[in-house]
C-alpha positions as CSV (number, residue, x, y, z in Angstrom):
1,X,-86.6,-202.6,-104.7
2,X,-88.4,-199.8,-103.2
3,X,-90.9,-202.5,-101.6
4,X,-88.1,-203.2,-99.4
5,X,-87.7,-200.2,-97.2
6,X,-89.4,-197.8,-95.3
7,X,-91.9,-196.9,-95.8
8,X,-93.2,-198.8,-98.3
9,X,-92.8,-201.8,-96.8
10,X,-95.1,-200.6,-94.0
11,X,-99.0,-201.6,-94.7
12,X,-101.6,-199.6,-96.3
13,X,-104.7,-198.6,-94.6
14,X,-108.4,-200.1,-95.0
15,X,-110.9,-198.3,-93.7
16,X,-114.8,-199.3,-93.3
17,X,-118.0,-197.6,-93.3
18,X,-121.4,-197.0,-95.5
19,X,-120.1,-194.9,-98.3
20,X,-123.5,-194.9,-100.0
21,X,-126.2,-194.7,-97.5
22,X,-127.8,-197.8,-98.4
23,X,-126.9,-199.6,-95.3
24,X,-123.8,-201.9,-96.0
25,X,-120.6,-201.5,-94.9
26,X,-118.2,-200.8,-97.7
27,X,-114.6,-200.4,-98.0
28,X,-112.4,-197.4,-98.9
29,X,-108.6,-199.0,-99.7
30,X,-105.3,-196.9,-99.7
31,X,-102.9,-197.7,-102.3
32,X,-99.6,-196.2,-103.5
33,X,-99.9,-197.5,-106.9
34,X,-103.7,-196.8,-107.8
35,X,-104.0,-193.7,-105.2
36,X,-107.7,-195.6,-104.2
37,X,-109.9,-198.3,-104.4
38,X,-113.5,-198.2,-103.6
39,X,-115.6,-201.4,-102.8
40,X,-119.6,-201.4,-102.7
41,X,-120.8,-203.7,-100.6
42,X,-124.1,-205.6,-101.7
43,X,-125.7,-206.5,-98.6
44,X,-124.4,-210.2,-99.3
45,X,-121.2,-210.0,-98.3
46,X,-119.9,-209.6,-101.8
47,X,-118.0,-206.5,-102.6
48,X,-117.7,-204.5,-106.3
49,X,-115.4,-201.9,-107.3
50,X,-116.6,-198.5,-107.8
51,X,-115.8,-197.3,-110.5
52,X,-114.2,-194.0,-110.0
53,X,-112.5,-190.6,-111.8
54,X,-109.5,-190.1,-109.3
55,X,-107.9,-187.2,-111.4
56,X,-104.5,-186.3,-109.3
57,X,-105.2,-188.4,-106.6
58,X,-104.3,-191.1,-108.9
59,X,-100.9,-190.0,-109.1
60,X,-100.6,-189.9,-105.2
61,X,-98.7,-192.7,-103.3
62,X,-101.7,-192.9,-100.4
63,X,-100.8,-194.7,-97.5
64,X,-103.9,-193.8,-95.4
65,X,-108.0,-193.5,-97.1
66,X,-109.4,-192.9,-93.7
67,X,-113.6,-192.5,-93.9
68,X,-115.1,-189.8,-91.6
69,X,-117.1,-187.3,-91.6
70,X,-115.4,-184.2,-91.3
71,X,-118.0,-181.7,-92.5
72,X,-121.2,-182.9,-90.8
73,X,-123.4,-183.4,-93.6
74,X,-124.1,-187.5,-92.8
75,X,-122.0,-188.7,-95.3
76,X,-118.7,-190.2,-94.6
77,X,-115.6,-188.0,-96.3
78,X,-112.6,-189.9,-97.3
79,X,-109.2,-188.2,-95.8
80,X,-106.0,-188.8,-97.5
81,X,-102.1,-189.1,-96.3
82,X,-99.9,-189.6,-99.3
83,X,-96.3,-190.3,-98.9
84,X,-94.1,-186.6,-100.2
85,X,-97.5,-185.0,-101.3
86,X,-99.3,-184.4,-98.4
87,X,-102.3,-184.8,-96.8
88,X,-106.3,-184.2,-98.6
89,X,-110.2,-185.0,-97.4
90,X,-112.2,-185.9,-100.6
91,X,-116.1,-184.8,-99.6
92,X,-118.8,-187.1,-100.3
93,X,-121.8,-185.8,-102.0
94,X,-124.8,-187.8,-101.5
95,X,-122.9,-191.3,-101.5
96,X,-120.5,-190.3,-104.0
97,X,-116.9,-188.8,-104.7
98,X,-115.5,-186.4,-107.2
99,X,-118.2,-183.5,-107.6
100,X,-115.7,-181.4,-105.1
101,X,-111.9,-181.9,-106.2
102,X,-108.9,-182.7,-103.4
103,X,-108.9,-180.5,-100.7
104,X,-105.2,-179.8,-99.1
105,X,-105.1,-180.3,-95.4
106,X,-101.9,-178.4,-93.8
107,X,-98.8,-179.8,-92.1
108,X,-95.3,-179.3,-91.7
109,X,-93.8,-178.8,-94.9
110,X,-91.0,-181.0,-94.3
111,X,-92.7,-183.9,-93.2
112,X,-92.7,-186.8,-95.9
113,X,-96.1,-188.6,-94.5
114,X,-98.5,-188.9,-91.9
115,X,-98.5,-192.5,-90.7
116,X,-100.9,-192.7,-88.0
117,X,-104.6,-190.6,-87.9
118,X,-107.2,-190.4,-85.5
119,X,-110.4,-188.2,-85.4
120,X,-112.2,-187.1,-82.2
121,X,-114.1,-183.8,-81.2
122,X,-111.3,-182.5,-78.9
123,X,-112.4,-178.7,-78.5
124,X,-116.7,-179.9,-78.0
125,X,-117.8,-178.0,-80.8
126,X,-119.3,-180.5,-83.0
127,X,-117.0,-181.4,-85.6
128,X,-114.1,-184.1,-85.2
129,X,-110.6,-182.8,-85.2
130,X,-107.6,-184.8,-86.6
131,X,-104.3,-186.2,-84.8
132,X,-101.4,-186.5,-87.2
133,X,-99.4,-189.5,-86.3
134,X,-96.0,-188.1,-88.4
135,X,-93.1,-190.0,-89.5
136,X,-89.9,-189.6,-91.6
137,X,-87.0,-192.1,-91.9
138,X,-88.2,-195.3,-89.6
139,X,-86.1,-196.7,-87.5
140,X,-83.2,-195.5,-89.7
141,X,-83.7,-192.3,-87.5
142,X,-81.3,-191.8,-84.8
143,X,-81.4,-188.4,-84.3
144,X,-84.9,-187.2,-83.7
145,X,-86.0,-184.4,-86.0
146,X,-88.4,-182.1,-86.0
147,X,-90.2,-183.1,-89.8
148,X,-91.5,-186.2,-87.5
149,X,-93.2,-183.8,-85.0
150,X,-97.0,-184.6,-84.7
151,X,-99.4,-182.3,-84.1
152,X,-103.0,-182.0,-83.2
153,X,-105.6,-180.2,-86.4
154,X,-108.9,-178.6,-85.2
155,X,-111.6,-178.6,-87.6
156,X,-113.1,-175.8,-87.2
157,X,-117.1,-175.8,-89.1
158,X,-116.1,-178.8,-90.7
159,X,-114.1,-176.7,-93.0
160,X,-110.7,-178.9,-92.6
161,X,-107.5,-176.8,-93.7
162,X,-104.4,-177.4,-91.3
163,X,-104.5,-174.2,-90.9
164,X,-105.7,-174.4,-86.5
165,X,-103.5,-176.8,-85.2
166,X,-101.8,-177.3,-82.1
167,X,-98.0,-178.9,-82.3
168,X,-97.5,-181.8,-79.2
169,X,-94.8,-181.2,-77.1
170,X,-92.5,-184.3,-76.5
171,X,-89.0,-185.7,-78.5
172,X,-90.6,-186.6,-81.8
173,X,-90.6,-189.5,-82.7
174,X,-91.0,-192.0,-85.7
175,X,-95.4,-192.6,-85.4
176,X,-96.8,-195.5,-86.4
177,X,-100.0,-195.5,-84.4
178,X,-102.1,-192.6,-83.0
179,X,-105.5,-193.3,-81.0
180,X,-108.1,-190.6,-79.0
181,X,-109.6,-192.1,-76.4
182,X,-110.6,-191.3,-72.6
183,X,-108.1,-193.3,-71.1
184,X,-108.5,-191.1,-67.7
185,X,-112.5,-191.6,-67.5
186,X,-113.1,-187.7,-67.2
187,X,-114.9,-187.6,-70.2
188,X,-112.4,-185.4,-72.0
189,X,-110.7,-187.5,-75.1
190,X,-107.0,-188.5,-74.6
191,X,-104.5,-189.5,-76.7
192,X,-101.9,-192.2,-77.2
193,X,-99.0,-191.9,-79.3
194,X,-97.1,-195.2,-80.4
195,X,-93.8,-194.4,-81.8
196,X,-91.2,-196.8,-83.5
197,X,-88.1,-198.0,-81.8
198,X,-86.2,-195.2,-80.5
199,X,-88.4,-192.5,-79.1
200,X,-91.1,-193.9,-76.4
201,X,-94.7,-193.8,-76.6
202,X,-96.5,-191.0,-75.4
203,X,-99.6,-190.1,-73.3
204,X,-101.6,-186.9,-73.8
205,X,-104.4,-186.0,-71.2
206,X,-107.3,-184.2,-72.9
207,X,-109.1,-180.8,-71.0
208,X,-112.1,-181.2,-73.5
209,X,-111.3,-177.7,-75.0
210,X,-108.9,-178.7,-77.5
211,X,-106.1,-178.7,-75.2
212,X,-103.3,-181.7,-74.4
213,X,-101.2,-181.9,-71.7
214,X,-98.5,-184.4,-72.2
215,X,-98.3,-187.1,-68.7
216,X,-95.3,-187.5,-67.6
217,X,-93.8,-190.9,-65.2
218,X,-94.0,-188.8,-61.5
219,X,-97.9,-188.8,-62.2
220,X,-98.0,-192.9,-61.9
221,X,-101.1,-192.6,-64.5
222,X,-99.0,-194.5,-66.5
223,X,-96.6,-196.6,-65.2
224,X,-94.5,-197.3,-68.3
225,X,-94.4,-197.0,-71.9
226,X,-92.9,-199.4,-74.9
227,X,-92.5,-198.6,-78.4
228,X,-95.7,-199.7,-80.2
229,X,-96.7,-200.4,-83.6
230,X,-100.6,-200.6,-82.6
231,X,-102.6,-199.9,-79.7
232,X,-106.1,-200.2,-78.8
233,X,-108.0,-199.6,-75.7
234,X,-111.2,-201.8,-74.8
235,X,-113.1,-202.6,-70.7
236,X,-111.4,-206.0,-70.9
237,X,-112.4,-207.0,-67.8
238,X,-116.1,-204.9,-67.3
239,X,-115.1,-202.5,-64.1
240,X,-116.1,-199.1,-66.1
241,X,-112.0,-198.6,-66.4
242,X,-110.2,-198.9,-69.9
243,X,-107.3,-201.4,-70.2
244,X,-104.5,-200.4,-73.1
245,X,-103.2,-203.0,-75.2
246,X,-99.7,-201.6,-76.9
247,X,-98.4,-204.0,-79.3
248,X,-94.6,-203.8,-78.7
249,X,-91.8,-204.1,-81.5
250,X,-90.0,-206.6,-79.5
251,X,-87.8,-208.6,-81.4
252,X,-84.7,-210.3,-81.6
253,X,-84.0,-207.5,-78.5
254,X,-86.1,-210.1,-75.7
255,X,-85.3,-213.1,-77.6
256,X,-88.7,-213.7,-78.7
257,X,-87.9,-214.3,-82.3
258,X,-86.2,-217.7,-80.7
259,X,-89.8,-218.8,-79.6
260,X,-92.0,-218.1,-82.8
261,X,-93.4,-220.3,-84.3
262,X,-93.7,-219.0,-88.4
263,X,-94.8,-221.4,-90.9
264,X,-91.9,-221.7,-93.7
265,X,-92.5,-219.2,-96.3
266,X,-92.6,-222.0,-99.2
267,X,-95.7,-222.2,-97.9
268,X,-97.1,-218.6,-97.5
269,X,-98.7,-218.5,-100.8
270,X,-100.4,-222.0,-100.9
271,X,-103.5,-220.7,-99.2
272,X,-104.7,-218.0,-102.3
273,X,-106.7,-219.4,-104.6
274,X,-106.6,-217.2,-107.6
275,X,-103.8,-218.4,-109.7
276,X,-102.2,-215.5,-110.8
277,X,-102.6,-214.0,-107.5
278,X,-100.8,-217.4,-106.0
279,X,-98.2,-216.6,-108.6
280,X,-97.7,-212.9,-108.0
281,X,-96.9,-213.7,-104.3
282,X,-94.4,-216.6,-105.1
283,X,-92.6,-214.2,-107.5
284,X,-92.7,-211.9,-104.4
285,X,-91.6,-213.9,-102.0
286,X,-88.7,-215.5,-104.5
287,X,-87.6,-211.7,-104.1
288,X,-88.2,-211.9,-100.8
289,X,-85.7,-214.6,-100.6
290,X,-83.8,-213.3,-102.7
291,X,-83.0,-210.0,-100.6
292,X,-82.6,-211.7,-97.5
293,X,-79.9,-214.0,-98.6
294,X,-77.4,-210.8,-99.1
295,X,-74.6,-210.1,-101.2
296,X,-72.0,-212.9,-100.2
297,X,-69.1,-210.8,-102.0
298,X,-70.6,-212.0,-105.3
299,X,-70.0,-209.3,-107.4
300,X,-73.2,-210.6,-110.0
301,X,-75.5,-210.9,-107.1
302,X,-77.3,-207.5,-107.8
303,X,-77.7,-208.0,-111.3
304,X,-79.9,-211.2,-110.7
305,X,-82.6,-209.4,-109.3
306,X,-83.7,-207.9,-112.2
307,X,-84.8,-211.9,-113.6
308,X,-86.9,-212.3,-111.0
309,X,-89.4,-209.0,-111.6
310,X,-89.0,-209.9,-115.3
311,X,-89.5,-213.7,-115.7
312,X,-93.1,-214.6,-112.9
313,X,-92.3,-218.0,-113.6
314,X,-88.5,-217.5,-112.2
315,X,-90.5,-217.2,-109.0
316,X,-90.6,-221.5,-108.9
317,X,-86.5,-221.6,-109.6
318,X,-85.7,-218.8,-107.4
319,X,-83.2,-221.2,-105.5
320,X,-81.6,-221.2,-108.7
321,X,-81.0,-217.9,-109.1
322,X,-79.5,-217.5,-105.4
C-alpha cells in the first residue's frame, strides 16, 4: 500500500556520469528498497552492477543518488536525499565508493525529504553549491508549512556540511523540481523553483556572490508562473536568449485528461521482455486496478488486497478478485 501515496509513488532519480574514469558513462540509481545501485558501463553499451558494501545507506529509503563533484578532486561524488533520514554525499576515491563512510549534509530537521537538487557555483569560488528542492505532504498540503521551506547550501572547500546555507524567501511550497541556470543572461546562475499544485513556481535572480533575490510579477521578467513538475531551459530558437519549458500539472482542471490519448493498461506490460519482470508489473498493475476501483460499500473489499501481493499469478484474474 505504501506504493500508493506520496511520496512513494513519485519516481526515483537516475543520474549519469563516468564513475570510474575510464571513459563511459555509467549510471548511479536511487532506490528506496536497496538504498543504491551502481551500473559500470563497458564502452558497448552494456551495463553491469557494481558490486558494492552500502553499510547504513542500505537501510536508507533514497529517493535522489545525484553524481557531482562536490570536493574537486576529478572524481564524481554521489549525493544522497533519503526520505525521514536526511540528506549524505558519498566521496569517490579514485573511481570507487566506500573508503570514506556517509557524510551528513544539514537541513531543516523537520523536513521529511529533499525532492528536487541542483548544483551550481553560486558564490564564484570554485566549488558547486547545492539547492534543496524540499517537500513534505504533496498535494495533501493545504496549509503551507515551514518543514517544506527550501533553501540554498554553499559548499564551502568542497567540505559539504549544511552547515552555510541561505533559506529562500517565498510561501513554501511542495518542490518537485529545482534547476540553476542564467535565465537573465548576466552571467550570474539563477534559479527556478517548480512546486506542486498549490503554491506557484518561483524565480530567483542570482548576484554571482551567493546571493538570491526572489523576482516578483511588477518586474515583467517573468510574465507568469504554473505549477511544474519539471522544467528545463535550452536556446530553442538560437538568438543567445534562454526559453523555459515548465511542465504543468494540468489535469482534469483544463480538461485535458478528456483529450489524451493513453493506451489501455492491459497492455502496459506487453512490451517487457523478461518474464518475470512482465509478471511483476501485471501483478502491479492488477493492484493498480485494484485500488482504483474503490471500496463500493463492500465491506470484504480491503481484505482482497492482500491475494494479490501474495498469489503473482492472481495478477492474470485480477478482474476476479474486483
Amino acid at each position: 500500500m505504501r506504493d500508493m501515496w506520496p511520496p512513494f509513488w513519485e519516481g526515483r532519480s537516475l543520474s549519469s556520469g563516468d564513475i570510474d574514469g575510464d571513459g563511459d558513462i555509467d549510471l548511479a540509481v536511487a532506490s528506496t528498497e536497496a538504498g543504491l545501485y551502481l551500473y559500470s558501463n563497458d564502452g558497448q553499451g552494456q551495463f553491469s552492477r557494481v558490486d558494492l558494501d552500502l553499510g547504513p545507506l542500505a537501510d536508507l529509503q533514497v529517493f535522489n543518488a545525484v553524481l557531482v563533484d562536490i570536493d574537486n578532486d576529478g572524481w564524481l561524488d554521489l549525493f544522497l536525499a533519503s526520505y525521514l533520514k536526511g540528506n549524505f554525499w558519498w566521496r569517490n576515491h579514485g573511481g570507487a565508493f566506500g573508503a570514506t563512510p556517509l557524510s551528513p549534509v544539514q537541513n531543516q530537521a523537520e523536513t521529511p525529504l529533499s525532492m528536487a537538487l541542483s548544483f551550481a557555483d553560486l558564490d564564484g569560488d570554485g566549488y558547486l553549491d547545492l539547492g534543496l528542492g524540499n517537500w513534505a505532504a504533496g498535494w495533501y498540503r493545504r496549509i503551507p508549512g515551514e518543514e517544506s521551506r527550501n533553501r540554498v547550501v554553499f559548499n564551502p572547500d568542497g567540505a559539504l556540511s549544511g552547515q552555510s546555507f541561505h533559506e529562500l524567501p517565498g510561501i513554501p511550497g511542495e518542490t518537485l523540481s529545482l534547476l540553476f541556470s542564467d535565465f537573465d543572461g548576466d552571467g550570474a546562475q539563477d534559479l527556478i523553483v517548480g512546486n506542486d499544485f498549490d503554491i506557484p513556481d518561483y524565480f530567483y535572480r542570482g548576484d554571482g556572490q551567493g546571493g538570491l533575490q526572489m523576482v516578483t510579477q511588477p518586474e515583467g521578467l517573468i510574465p507568469h508562473t504554473t505549477t511544474t513538475m519539471a522544467v528545463k531551459v535550452a536556446d530553442l530558437f538560437n538568438d543567445t536568449r534562454p526559453e523555459i519549458y515548465l511542465a504543468q500539472i494540468a489535469g482534469r482542471s483544463s480538461g485535458v485528461s478528456e483529450r489524451l490519448k493513453m493506451q489501455p493498461l492491459a497492455l502496459y506490460c506487453d512490451a517487457i521482455q523478461d518474464a518475470q519482470a512482465r509478471a511483476t508489473c501485471q501483478q502491479n498493475m492488477a493492484i493498480k486496478d485494484w485500488y482504483k476501483s474503490g471500496n463500493r460499500f463492500d465491506p470484504s473489499y480491503a481484505g482482497r488486497c492482500q491475494p494479490l501481493y501474495a498469489d503473482p499469478g492472481a495478477a492474470g484474474g485480477a478482474a476476479g478478485l474486483l
